[in-house]
TORRO-942249 format. One record per residue (C-alpha): x, y negated, z negated; residue in three letters. Coordinates in steps of 0.25 Angstrom, whole numbers, padded with zeros to 4 digits, always signed. Layout:
BEGIN
XYZALA/...
END
This chain:
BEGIN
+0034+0012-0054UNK/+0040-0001-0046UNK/+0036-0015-0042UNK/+0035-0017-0028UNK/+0030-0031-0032UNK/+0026-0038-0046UNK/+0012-0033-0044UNK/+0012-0021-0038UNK/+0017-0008-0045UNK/+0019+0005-0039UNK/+0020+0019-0046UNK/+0027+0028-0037UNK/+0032+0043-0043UNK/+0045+0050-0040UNK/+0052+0037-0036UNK/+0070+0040-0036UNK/+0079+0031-0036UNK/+0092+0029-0028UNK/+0103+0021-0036UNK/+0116+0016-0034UNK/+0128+0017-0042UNK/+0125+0009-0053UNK/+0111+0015-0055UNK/+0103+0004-0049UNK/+0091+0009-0041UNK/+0095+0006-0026UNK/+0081+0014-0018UNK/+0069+0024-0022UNK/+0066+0037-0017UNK/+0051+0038-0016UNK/+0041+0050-0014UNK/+0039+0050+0000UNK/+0022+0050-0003UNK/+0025+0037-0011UNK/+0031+0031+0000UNK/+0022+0036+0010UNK/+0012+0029+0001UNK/+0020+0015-0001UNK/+0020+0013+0015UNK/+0005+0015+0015UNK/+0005+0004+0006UNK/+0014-0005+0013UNK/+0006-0002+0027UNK/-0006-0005+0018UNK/+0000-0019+0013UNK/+0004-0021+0027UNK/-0010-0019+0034UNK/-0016-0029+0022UNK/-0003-0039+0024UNK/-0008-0040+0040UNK/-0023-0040+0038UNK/-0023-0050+0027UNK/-0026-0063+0035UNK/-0039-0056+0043UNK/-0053-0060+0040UNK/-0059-0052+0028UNK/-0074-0043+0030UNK/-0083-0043+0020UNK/-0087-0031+0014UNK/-0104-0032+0020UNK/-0096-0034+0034UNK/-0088-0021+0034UNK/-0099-0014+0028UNK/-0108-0019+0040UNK/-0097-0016+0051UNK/-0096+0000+0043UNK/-0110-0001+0045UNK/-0111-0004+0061UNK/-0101+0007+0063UNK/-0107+0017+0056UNK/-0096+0020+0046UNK/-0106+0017+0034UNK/-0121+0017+0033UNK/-0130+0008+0024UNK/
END
C-alpha cells in the first residue's frame, strides 16, 4: 500500500522496487493491469477537474430528458 496523498490510499499487489546503492527505493515496477487501471483513474480526475465549474442537473431533470428519449420508461 502507498499514499498518493494524505487521504487517499491505494493497495496495489505485486509492486517491485528499483533501489540505488545505498538501498533507498529510487522507482517501482507495477503490474501492467494496475497501471492500466491508475490512468483510468487519472483520465477520470481529469474529466471531473474540467467539468467541475458546469452547471449541476437534478436528478427529476435527467430522469425527464432519459424519459423523452426513450432510454427509460416510467
Amino acid at each position: 500500500m502507498f499514499a498518493v496523498s494524505s487521504r487517499v490510499r491505494l493497495r496495489i499487489s505485486g509492486l517491485r522496487y528499483i533501489v540505488d546503492s545505498s538501498g533507498d527505493k529510487v522507482a517501482v515496477v507495477v503490474p501492467i493491469d494496475e497501471f492500466n487501471g491508475l490512468l483510468e483513474d487519472l483520465h477520470d480526475l481529469a474529466v471531473i477537474a474540467e467539468r467541475r465549474d458546469e452547471p449541476t442537473v437534478s436528478f427529476e431533470e435527467v430522469k425527464k430528458r432519459l424519459k423523452k428519449r426513450g432510454i427509460i420508461q416510467n
